[in-house]
TIBA-896214 format. One record per residue (C-alpha): residue number from 1; residue in three letters; x, y, z. Coordinates in steps of 0.02 Angstrom, whole numbers, plus 50000, padded with zeros to 5 digits. Each point is the difference from the previous one (the first is absolute). Example, Ala and Ser with C-alpha at 12.3 -4.5 7.8 and 13.67 -1.06 7.14 Angstrom:
BEGIN
+------+------+-------+-------+-------+
! zaba ! kese !     x !     y !     z !
+------+------+-------+-------+-------+
!    1 !  ALA ! 50615 ! 49775 ! 50390 !
!    2 !  SER ! 50069 ! 50172 ! 49967 !
+------+------+-------+-------+-------+
//
This chain:
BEGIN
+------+------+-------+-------+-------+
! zaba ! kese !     x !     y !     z !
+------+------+-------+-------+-------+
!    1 !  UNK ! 48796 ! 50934 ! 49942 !
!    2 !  UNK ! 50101 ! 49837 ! 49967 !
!    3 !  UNK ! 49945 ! 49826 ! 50065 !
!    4 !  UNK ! 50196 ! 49956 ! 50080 !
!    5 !  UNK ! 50062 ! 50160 ! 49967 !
!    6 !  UNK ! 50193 ! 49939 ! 49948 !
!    7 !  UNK ! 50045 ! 50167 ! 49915 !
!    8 !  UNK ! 49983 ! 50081 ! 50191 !
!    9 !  UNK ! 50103 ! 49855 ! 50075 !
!   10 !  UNK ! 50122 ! 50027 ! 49883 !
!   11 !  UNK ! 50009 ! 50179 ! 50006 !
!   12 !  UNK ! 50030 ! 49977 ! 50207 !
!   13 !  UNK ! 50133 ! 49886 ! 49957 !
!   14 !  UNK ! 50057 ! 50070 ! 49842 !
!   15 !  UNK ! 50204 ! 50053 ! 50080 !
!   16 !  UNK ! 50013 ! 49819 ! 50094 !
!   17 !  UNK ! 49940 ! 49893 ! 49830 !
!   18 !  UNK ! 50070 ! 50105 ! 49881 !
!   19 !  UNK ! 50186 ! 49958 ! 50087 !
!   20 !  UNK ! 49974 ! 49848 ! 50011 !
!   21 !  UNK ! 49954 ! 49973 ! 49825 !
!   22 !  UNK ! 50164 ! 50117 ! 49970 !
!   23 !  UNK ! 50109 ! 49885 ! 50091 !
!   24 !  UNK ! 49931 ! 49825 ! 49907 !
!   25 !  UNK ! 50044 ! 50091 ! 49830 !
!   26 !  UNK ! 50165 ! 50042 ! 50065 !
!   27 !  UNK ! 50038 ! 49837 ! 50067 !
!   28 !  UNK ! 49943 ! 49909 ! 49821 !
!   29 !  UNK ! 49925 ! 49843 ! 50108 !
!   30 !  UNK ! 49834 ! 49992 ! 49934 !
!   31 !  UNK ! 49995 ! 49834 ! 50064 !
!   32 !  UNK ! 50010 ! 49917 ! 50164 !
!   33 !  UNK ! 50144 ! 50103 ! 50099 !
!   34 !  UNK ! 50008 ! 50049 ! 50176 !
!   35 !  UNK ! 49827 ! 50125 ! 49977 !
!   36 !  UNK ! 49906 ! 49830 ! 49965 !
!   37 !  UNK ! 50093 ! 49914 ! 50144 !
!   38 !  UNK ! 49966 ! 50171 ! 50132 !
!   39 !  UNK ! 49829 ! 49990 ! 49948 !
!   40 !  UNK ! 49966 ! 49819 ! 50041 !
!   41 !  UNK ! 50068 ! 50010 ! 50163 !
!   42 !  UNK ! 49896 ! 50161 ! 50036 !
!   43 !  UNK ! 49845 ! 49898 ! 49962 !
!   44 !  UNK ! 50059 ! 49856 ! 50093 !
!   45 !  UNK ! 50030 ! 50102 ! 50156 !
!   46 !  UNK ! 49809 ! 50089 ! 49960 !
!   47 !  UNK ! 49896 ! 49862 ! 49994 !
!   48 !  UNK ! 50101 ! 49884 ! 50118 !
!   49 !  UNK ! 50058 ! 49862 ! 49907 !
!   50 !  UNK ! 50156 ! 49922 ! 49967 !
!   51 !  UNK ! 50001 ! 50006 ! 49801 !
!   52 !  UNK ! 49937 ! 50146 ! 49879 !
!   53 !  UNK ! 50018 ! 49943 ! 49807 !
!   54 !  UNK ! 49972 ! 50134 ! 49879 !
!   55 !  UNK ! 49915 ! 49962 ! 49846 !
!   56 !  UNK ! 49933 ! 50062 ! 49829 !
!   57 !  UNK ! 49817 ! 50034 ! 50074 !
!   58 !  UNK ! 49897 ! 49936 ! 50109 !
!   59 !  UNK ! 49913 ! 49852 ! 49879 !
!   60 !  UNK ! 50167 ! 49936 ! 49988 !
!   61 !  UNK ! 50030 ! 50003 ! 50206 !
!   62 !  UNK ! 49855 ! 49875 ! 50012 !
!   63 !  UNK ! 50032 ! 49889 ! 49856 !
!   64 !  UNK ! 50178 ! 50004 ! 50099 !
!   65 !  UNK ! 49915 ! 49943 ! 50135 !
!   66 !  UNK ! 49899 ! 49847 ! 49938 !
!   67 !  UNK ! 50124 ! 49936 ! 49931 !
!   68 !  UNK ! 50136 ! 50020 ! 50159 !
!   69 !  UNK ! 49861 ! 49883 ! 50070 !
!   70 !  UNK ! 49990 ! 49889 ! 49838 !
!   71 !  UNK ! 49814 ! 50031 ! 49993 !
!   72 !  UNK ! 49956 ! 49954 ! 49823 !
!   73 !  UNK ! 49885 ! 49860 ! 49917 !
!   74 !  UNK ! 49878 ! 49908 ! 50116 !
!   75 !  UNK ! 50013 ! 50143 ! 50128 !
!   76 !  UNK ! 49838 ! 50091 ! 50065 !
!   77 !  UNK ! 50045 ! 50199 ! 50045 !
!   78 !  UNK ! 49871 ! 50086 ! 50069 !
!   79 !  UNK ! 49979 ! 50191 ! 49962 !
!   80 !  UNK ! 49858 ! 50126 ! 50040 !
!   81 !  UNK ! 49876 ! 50037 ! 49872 !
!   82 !  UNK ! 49997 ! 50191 ! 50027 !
!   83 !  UNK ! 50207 ! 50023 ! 49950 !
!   84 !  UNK ! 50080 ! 50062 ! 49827 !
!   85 !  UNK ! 50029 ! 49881 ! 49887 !
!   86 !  UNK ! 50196 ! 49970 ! 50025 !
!   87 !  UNK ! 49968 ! 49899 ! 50178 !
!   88 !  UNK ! 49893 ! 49867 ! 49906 !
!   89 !  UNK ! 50098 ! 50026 ! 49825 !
!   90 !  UNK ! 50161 ! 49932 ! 50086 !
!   91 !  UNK ! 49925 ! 49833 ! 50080 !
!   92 !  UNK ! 49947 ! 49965 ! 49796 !
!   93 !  UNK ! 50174 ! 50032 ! 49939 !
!   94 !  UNK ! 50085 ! 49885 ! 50117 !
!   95 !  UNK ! 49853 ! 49871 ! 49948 !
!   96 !  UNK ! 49911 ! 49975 ! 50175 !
!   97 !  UNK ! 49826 ! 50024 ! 50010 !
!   98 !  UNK ! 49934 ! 50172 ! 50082 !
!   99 !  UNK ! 49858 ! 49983 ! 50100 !
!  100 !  UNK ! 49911 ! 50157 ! 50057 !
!  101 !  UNK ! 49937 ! 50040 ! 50156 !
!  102 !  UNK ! 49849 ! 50146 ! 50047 !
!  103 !  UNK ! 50081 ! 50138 ! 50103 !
!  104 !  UNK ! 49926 ! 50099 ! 50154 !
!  105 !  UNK ! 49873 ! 50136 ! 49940 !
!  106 !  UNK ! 50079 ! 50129 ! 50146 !
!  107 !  UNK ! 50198 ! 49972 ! 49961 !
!  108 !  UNK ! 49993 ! 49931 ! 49850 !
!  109 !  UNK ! 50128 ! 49874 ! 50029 !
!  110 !  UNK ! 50000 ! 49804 ! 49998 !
!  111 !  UNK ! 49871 ! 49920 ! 50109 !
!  112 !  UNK ! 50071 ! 49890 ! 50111 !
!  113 !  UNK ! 49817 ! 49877 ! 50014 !
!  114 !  UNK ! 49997 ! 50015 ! 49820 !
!  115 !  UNK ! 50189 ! 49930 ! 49967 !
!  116 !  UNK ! 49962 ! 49861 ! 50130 !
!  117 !  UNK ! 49840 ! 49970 ! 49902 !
!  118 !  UNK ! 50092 ! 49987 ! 49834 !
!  119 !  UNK ! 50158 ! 49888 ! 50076 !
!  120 !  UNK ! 49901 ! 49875 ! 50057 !
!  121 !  UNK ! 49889 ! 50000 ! 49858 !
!  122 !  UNK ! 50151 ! 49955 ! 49879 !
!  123 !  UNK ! 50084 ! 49884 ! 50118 !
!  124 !  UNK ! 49860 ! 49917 ! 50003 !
!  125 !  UNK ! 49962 ! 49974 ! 49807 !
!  126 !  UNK ! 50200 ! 49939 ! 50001 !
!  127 !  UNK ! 50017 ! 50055 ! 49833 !
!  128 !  UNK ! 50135 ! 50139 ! 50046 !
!  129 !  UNK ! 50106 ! 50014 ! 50143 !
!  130 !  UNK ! 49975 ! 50169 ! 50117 !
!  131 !  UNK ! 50179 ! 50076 ! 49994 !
!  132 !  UNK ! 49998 ! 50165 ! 50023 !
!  133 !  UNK ! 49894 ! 50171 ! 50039 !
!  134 !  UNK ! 50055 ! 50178 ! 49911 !
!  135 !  UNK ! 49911 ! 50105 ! 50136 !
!  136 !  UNK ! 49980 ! 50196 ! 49933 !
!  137 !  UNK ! 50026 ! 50152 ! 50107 !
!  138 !  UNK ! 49881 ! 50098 ! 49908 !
!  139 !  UNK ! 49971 ! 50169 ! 49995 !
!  140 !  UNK ! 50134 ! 50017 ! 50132 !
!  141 !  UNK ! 49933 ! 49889 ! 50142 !
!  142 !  UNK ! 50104 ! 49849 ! 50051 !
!  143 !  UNK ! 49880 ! 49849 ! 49982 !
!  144 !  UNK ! 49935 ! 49881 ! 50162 !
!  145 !  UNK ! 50179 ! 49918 ! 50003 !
!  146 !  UNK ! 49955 ! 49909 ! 50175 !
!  147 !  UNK ! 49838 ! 49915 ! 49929 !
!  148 !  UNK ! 50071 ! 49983 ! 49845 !
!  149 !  UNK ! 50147 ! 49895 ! 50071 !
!  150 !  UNK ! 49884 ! 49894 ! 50096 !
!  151 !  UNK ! 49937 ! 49927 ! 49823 !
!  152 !  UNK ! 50168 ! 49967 ! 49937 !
!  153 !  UNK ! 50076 ! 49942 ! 50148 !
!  154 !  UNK ! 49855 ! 49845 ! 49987 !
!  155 !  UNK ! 50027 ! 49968 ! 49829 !
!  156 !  UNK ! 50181 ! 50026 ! 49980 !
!  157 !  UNK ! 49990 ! 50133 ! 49882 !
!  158 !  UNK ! 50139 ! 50137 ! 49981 !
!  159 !  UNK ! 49938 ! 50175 ! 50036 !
!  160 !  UNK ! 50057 ! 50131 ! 49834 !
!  161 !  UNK ! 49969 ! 50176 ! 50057 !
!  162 !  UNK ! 49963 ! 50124 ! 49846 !
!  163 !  UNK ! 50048 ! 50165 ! 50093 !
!  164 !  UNK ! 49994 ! 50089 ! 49819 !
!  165 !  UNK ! 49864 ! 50140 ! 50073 !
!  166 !  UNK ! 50035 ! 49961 ! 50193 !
!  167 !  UNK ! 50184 ! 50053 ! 50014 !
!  168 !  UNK ! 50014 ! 50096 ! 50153 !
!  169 !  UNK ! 49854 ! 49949 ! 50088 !
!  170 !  UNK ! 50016 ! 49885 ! 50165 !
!  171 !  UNK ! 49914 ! 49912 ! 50131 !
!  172 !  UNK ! 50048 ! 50041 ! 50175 !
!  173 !  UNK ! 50187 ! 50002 ! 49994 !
!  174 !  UNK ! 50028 ! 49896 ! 49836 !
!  175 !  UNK ! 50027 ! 50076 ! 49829 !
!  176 !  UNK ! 49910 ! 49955 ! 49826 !
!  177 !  UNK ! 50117 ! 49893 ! 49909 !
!  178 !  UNK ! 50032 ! 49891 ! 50142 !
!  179 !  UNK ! 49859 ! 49883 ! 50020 !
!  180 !  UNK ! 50014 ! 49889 ! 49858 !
!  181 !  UNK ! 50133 ! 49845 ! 49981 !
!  182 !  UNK ! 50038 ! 50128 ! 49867 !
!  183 !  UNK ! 49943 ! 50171 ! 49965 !
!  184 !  UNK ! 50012 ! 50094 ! 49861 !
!  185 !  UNK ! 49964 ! 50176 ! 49957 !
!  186 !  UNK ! 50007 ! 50127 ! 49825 !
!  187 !  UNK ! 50055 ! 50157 ! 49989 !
!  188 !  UNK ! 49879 ! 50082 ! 49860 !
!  189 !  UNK ! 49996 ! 50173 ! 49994 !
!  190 !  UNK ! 49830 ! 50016 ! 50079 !
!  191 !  UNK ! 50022 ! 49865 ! 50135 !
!  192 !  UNK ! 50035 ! 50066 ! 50185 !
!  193 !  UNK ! 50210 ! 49988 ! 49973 !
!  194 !  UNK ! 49999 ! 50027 ! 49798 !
!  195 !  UNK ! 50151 ! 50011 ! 49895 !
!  196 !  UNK ! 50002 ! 50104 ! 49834 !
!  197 !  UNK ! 49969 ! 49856 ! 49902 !
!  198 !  UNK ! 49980 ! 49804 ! 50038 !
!  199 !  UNK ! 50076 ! 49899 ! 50149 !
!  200 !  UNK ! 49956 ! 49869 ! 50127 !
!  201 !  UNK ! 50086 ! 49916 ! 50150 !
!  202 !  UNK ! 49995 ! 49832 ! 50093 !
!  203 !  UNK ! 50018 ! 49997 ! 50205 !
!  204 !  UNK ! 50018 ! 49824 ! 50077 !
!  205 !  UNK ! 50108 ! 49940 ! 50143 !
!  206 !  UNK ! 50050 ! 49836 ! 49938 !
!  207 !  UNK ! 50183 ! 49997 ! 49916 !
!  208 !  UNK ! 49940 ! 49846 ! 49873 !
!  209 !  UNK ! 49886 ! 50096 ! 49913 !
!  210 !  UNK ! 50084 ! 50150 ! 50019 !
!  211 !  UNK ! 50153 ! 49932 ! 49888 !
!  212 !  UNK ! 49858 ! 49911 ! 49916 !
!  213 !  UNK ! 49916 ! 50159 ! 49951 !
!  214 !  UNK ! 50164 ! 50114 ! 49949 !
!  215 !  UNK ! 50048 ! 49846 ! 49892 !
!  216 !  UNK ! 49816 ! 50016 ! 49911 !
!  217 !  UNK ! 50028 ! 50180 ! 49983 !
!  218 !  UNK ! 50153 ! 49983 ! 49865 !
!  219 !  UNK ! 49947 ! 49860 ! 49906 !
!  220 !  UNK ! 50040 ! 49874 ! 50125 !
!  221 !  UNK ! 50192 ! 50041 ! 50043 !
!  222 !  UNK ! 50101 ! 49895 ! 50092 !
!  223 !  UNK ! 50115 ! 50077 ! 50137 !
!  224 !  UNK ! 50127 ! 49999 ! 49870 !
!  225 !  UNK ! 49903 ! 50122 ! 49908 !
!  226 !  UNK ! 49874 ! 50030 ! 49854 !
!  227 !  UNK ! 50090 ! 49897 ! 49877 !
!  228 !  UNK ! 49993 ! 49835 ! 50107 !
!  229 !  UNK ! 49832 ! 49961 ! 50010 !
!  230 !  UNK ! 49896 ! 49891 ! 50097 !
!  231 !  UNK ! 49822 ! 50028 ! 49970 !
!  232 !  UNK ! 49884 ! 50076 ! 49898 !
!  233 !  UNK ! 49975 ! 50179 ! 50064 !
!  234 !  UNK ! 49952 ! 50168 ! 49940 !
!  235 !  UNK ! 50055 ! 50154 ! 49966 !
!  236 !  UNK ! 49932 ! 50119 ! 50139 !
!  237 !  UNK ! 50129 ! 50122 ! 50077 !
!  238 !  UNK ! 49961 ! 50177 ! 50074 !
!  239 !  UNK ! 50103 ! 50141 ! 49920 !
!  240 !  UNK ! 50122 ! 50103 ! 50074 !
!  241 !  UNK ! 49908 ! 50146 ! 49967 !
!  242 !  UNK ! 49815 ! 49944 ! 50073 !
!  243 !  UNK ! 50108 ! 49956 ! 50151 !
!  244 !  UNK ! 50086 ! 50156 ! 50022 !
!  245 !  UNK ! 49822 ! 50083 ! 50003 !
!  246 !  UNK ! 49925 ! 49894 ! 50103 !
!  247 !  UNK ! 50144 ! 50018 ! 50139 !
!  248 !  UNK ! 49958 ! 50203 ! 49999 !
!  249 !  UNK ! 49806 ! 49940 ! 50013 !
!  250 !  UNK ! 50008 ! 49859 ! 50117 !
!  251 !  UNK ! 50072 ! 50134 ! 50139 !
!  252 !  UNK ! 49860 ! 50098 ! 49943 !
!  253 !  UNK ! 49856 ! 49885 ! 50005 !
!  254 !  UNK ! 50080 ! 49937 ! 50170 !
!  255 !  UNK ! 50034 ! 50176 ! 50103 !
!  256 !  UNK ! 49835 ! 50096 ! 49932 !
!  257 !  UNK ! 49875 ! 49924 ! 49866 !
!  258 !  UNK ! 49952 ! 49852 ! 50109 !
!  259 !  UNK ! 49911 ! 50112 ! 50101 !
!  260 !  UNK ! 49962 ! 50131 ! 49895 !
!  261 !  UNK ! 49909 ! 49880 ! 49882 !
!  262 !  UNK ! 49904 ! 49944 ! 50184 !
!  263 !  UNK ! 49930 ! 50171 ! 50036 !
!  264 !  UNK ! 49932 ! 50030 ! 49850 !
!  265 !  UNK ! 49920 ! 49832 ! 49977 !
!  266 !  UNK ! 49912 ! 50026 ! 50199 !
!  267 !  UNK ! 49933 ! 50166 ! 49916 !
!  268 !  UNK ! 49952 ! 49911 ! 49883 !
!  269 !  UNK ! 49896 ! 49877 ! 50114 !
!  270 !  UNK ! 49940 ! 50134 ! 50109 !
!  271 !  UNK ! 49949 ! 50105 ! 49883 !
!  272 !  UNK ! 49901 ! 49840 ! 49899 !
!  273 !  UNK ! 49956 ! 49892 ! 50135 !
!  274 !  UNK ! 49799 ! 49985 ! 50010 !
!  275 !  UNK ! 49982 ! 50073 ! 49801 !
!  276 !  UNK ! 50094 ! 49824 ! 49956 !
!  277 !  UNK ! 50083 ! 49843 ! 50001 !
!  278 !  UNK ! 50168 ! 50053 ! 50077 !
!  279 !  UNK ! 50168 ! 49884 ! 50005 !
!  280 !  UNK ! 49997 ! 49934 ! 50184 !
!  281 !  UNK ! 50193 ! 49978 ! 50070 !
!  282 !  UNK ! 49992 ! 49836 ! 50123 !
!  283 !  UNK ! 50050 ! 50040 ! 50182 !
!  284 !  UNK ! 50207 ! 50000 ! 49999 !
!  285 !  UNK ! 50014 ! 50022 ! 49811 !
!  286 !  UNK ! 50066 ! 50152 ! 49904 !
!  287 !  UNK ! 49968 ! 50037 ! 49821 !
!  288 !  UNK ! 50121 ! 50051 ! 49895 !
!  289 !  UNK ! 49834 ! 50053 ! 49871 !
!  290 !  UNK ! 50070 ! 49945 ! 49840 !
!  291 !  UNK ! 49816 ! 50066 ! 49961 !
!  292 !  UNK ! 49861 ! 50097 ! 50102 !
!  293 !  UNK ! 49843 ! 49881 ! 49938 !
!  294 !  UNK ! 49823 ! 50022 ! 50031 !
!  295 !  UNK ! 49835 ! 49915 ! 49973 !
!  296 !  UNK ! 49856 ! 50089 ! 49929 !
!  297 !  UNK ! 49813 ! 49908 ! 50017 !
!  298 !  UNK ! 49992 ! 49915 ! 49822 !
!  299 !  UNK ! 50087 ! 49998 ! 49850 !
!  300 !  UNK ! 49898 ! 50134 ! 49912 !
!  301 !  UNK ! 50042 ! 50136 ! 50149 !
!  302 !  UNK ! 50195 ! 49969 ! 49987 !
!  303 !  UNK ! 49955 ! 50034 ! 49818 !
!  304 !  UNK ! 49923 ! 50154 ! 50012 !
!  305 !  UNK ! 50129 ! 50061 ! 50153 !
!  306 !  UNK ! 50159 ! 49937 ! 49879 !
!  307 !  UNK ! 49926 ! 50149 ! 49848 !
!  308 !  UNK ! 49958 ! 50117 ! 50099 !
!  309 !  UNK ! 50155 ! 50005 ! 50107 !
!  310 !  UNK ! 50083 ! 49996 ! 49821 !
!  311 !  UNK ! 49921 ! 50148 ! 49938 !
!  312 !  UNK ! 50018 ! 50102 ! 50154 !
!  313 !  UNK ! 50213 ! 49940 ! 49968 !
!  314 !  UNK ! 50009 ! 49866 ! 50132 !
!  315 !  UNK ! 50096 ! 49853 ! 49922 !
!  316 !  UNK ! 49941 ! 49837 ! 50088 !
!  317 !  UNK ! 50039 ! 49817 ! 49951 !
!  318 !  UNK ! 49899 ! 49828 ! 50017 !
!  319 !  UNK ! 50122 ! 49856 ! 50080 !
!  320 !  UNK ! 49931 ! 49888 ! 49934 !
!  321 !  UNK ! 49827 ! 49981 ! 49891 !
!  322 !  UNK ! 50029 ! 49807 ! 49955 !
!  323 !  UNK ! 50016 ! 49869 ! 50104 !
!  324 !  UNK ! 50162 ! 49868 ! 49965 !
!  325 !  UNK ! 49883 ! 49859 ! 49996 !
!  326 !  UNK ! 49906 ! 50098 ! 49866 !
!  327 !  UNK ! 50162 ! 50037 ! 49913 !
!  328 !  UNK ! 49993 ! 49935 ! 49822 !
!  329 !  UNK ! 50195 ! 49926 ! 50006 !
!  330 !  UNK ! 49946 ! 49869 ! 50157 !
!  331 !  UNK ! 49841 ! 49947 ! 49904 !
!  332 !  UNK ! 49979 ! 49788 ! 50016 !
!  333 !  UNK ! 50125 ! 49989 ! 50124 !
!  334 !  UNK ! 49980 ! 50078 ! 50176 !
!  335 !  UNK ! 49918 ! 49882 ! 50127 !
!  336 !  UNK ! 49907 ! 50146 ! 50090 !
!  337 !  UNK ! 49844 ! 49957 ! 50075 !
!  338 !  UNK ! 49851 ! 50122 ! 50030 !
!  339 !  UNK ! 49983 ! 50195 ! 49937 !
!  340 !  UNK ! 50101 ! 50047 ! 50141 !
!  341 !  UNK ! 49890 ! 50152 ! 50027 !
!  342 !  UNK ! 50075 ! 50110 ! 50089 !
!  343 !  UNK ! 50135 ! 50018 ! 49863 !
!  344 !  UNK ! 49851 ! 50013 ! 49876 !
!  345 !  UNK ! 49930 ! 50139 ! 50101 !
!  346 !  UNK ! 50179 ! 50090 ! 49997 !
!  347 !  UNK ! 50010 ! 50000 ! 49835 !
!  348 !  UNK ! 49840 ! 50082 ! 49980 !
!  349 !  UNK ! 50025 ! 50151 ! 50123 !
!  350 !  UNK ! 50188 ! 50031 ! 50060 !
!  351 !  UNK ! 50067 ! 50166 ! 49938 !
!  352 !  UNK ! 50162 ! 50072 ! 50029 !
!  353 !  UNK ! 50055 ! 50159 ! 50058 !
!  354 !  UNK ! 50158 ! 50149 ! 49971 !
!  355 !  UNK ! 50114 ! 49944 ! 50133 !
!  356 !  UNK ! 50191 ! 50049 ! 50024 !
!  357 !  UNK ! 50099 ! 50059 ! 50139 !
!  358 !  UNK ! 50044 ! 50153 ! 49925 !
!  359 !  UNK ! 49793 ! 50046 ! 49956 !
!  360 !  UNK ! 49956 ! 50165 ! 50077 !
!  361 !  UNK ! 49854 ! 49990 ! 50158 !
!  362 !  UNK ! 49898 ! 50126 ! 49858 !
!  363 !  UNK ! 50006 ! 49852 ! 49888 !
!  364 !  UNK ! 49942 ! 49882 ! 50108 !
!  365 !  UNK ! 49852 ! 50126 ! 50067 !
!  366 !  UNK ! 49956 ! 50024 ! 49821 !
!  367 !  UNK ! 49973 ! 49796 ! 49979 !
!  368 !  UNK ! 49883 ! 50004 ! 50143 !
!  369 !  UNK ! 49904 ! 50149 ! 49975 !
!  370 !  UNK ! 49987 ! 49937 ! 49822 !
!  371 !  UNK ! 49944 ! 49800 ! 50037 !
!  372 !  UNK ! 49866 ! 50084 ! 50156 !
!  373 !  UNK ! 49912 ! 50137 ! 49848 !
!  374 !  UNK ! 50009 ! 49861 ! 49860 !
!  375 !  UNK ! 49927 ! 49848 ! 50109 !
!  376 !  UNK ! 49873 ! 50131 ! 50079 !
!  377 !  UNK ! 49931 ! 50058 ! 49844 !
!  378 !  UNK ! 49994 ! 49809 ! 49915 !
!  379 !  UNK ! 49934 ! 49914 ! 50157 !
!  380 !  UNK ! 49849 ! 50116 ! 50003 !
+------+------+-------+-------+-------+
//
């Protein structure tokens, strides 16, 4: 059994990707080209925005985006606690000042009382002005975008959505990647739309930062091109390649996986509900489950339910054992106040489960007859 079982995908796919890859050789435009352009506009048209920039990977898409909003020094950008490391890494590297921010115990994303809390605590000490929220989609589940606007509507903050894990998921009628000022996603192999390698993207619907953004992207090209240059950029450009494959798979992921991933992940909850924590999807939101995540009583039972689901050949993964206010690289400087303890408690008992739109129901039976005997034996 695989975690994201990617040899299966590909295997499904295998005659669509494999031509595509055939025709990118073929056409020897490894760069840009019209597969890069195609792609973009496929997003664009996806998620419901006016601009898709691709990128080298999804760190890159929000560094892109802090700086098409000139965050930088003397900037506050607050981040949940319970994220990987990139979402805070990125607010460092543009030199504003992360703050983190506890998460809701039952979603997992950003809590919207908790980000008011921390806003008004740092406008208040004046030291750092609030600029901007990177708001994660974790797991798969688009975060509380209506509350979470309310807070920077007040202060006048911009709104950066990290859809990295959420691509594909909505609320109501509205896709991920379209709630933030600007979104950004990646394209990792093991994320919900993965590429065979690394790539990220940028969605926004404002042409400024859109020219803004493809001008970062090649070392800060003018319109006249990349040897006429007018700011300090990057180099962060998806291959021709990655794009050709993730054309084949974005068809895929839209016309069957989506809802393939779905029915396994309610079997999932069925199956689990009662025995333990289960992911609860708010009323109107679909999951795209970038992971199936549960919560076990205390940090020694995940332990014990982690080897022995090893042993019996059940990979399963911890997301994430360290909270980023804990992280060693943000020691002295984050201005987070409390434990924020529901992120604490996260980290101590969140485990992850094999989850892919291509698992077999078998699989997935085998996981929940496994977890029920394991937790059965140990909790008596």
């Amino acid at each position: 059994m695989e975690f994201r079982d990617l040899q299966r995908q590909y295997q499904y796919l295998k005659e669509e990707i494999d031509g595509a890859i055939s025709q990118v050789l073929q056409s020897g435009r490894f760069i840009s080209g019209s597969v890069v352009r195609e792609l973009e506009e496929a997003l664009a048209q996806y998620v419901g925005c006016r601009h898709c920039i691709s990128c080298g990977n999804g760190t890159d898409a929000l560094e892109l985006a802090l700086r098409a909003l000139d965050i930088g020094p003397g900037d506050a950008v607050f981040v949940p606690d319970f994220t990987f490391f990139a979402s805070g890494e990125v607010v460092s590297t543009v030199g504003a000042l992360p703050v983190f921010v506890d998460v809701e115990p039952d979603t997992y994303n950003i809590s919207a009382p908790a980000l008011k809390a921390a806003v008004s605590a740092v406008a208040a000490q004046g030291k750092y002005r609030p600029g901007a929220v990177i708001a994660v989609d974790l797991f798969g589940q688009p975060a509380e975008y209506g509350r979470i606007c309310q807070v920077t509507k007040e202060y006048g903050m911009y709104l950066i959505e990290d859809g990295a894990q959420g691509f594909g998921g909505r609320i109501g009628d509205k896709s991920a990647c379209s709630f933030g000022d600007i979104s950004t996603t990646s394209f990792f192999p093991a994320k919900p739309l993965g590429c065979y390698g690394d790539g990220g993207a940028v969605f926004t619907d404002n042409d400024s930062w859109n020219q803004k953004i493809r001008s970062l992207c090649v070392h800060g090209k003018s319109s006249q091109g990349k040897y006429d240059n007018i700011q300090i950029g990057m180099n962060s450009r998806l291959d021709s390649i990655q794009a050709a494959i993730l054309k084949v798979k974005l068809a895929a992921f839209r016309d069957k996986e989506i809802e393939q991933v779905n029915k396994f992940a309610e079997i999932y909850t069925q199956g689990l509900k009662g025995l333990v924590g289960v992911p609860h999807i708010l009323s109107g939101y679909k999951s795209s489950w970038a992971q199936y995540t549960i919560r076990l009583d205390c940090q020694e039972e995940r332990a014990k339910l982690q080897e022995e689901l090893g042993r019996r050949g059940i990979p399963v993964m911890i997301y994430y054992w360290k909270p980023m206010h804990e992280q060693q690289a943000f020691a002295g400087g984050n201005c987070q106040s409390g434990r924020n303890q529901n992120t604490v408690r996260l980290c101590e008992t969140v485990l992850s489960l094999p989850l892919s739109p291509y698992m077999l129901q078998e699989e997935c039976d085998e996981v929940i007859d496994n977890i029920h005997e394991i937790l059965t034996e140990t909790r008596i």
